[in-house]
N, C-alpha and C positions, 0 to 999 in steps of 0.2 A: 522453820519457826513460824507460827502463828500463835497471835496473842490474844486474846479476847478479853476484853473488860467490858462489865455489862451491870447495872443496877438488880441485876438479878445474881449477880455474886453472893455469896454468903458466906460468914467468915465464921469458923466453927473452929474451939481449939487454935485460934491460930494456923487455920488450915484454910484458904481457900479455894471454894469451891466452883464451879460453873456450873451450870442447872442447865441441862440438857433436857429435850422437848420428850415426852412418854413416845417409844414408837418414832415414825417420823410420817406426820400427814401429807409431805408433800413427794412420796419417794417415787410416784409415778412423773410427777414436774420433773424430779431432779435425773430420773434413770434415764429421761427423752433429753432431758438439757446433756448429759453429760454422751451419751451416743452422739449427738449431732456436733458435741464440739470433739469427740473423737477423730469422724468423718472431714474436721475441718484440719486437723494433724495439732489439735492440743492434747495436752497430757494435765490429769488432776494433780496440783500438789497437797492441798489440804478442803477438807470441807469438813462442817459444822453444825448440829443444829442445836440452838440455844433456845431456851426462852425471855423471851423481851416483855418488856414492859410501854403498854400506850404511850407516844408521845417521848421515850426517854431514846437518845440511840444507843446503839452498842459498839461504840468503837474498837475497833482491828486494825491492831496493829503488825505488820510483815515487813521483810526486807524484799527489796529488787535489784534483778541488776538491770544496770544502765543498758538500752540497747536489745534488751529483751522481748517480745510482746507476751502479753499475760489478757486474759479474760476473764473478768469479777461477776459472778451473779448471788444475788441476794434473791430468797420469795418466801414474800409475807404473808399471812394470813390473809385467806382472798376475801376476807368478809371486810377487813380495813379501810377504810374508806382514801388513806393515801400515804404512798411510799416516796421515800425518798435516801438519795446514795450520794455523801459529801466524800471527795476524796483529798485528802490532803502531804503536801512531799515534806521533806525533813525540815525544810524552813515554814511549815506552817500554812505554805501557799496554797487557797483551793485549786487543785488541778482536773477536776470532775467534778459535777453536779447534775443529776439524773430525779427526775421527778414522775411519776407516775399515780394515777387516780383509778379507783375503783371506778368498772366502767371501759379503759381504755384495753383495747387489745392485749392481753398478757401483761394487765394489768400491774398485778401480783410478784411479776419477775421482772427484775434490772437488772438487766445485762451490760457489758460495757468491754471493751477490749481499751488496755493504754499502755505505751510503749516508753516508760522514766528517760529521762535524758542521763539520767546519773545515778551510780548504784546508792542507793541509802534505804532506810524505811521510810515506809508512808502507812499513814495512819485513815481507814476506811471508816467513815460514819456511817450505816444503814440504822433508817427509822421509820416507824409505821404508827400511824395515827388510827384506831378503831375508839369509837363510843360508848359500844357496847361491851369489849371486852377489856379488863384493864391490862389480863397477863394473856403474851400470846407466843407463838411460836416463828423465829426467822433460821430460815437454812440460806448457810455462807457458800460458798465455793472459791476456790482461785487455781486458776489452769496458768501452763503457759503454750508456748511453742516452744520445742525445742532447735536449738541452733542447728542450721542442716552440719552433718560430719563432711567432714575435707573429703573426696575419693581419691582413691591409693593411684595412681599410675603406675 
């Protein structure tokens, strides 16, 4: 399950929609990010690309289990002058907060690994701040590790 709520929803009919980004400008970022966290023994559960909105976030919502480790990466429009990744658990408590500036090394991508103390969902904030552009485009990701399996004796 992944949930995405985002000001760039659009409600047609009674239908809504999510506005997914033409293409995906960042599929060379994402094909190097998701190789190297293959090589690290994660596995992709969901990814995403949406279009956002300057300044608004898009919160994501997922379940976790307790005791798992998972890897979140968000990347923004690399023209945005600053990103930012609020993480929050089922009581509402920030449990992550990730800030990054146009400028800074891989500026553009927050990455983060967090390991829940307790199954429930948590709700991700990623947002990007650009001047010049008001609608932009953000690609999600969530990996985990999987549990090593018991060996048979």
């Amino acid at each position: 399950m992944f949930l995405i709520f985002s000001p760039s929803l659009r409600a047609q009919n009674d239908v809504i929609k999510l506005q997914s980004c033409e293409g995906n400008p960042y599929q060379q970022t994402v094909d190097s990010i998701k190789k190297a966290s293959a090589e690290q023994g994660y596995v992709l559960l969901r990814e995403a690309s949406v279009q956002m909105e300057s300044e608004y976030e898009m919160p994501v919502v997922l379940p976790m289990q307790g005791g798992t480790i998972y890897q979140f990466v968000f990347i923004g429009d690399p023209t945005s002058k600053l990103y930012e990744v609020r993480m929050f658990d089922w009581n509402e408590r920030q449990v992550v907060y990730k800030r990054h500036q146009w400028g800074d090394i891989d500026g553009n991508v927050i990455s983060y690994t967090y390991t829940p103390q307790f199954s429930e969902y948590h709700m991700i904030k990623p947002v990007q701040v650009n001047k010049k552009k008001k609608k932009l485009c953000g690609y999600v990701m969530l990996m985990k590790k999987p549990e090593p399996t018991a060996k048979k004796n």
